[in-house]
N, C-alpha and C positions, 0 to 999 in steps of 0.2 A: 091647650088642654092641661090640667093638675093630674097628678096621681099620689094618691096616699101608699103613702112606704110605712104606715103604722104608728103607730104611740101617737095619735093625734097631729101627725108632721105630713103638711100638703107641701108637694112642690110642682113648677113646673117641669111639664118634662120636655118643654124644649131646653133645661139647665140641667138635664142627667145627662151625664157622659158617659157613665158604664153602670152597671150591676155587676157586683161578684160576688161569688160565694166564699162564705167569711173563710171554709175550711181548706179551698183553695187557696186563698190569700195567703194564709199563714204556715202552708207547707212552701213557699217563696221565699228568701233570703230578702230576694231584690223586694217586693210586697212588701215583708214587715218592714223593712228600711225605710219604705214609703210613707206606711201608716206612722211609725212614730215619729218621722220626723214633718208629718200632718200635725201630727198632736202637739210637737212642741210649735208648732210655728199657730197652734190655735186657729187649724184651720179643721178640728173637728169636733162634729156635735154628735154626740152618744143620747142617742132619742128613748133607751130602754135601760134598767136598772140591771136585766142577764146578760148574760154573752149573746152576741149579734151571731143571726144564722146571713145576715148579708153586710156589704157596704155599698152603698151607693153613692160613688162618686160622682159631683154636681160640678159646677163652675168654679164657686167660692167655697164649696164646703164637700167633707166626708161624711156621712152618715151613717149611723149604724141602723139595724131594724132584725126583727124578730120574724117578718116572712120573708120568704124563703126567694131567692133569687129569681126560680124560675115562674113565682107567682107575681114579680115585680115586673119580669118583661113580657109575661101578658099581658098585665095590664097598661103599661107603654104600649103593648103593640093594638092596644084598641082604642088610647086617646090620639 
């Protein structure tokens, strides 16, 4: 099964590894350390032009999206 995470970006969700919410991530030392050194190593795609209310981490990539964590793992938990 696919699930749209927004801005036009389907993935599978057997390749999502987590949802989290953006504003949890970044009160994390250990998190932000994460996400940039995602960004430098170009293992992230930023799907929205705002600030992300999630990331959803996949296999190969970060993602960022504009709805909200806990509308993402409803919708995983229904495909």
């Amino acid at each position: 099964m696919y699930v749209n995470i927004g801005g036009d970006v389907i993935l599978n969700a057997k390749d999502v590894v987590a949802v989290m919410d953006a504003k949890q991530m970044s009160r994390s030392p250990i998190n932000a350390q994460f996400l940039e050194r995602s960004k430098s190593e170009n293992r992230f795609a930023t799907t929205i032009e705002s600030e992300p209310r999630t990331y959803i981490i996949a296999r190969t990539l970060i993602y960022t999206s504009h709805v909200s964590a806990r509308t993402l793992e409803r919708r995983l938990r229904i495909t």
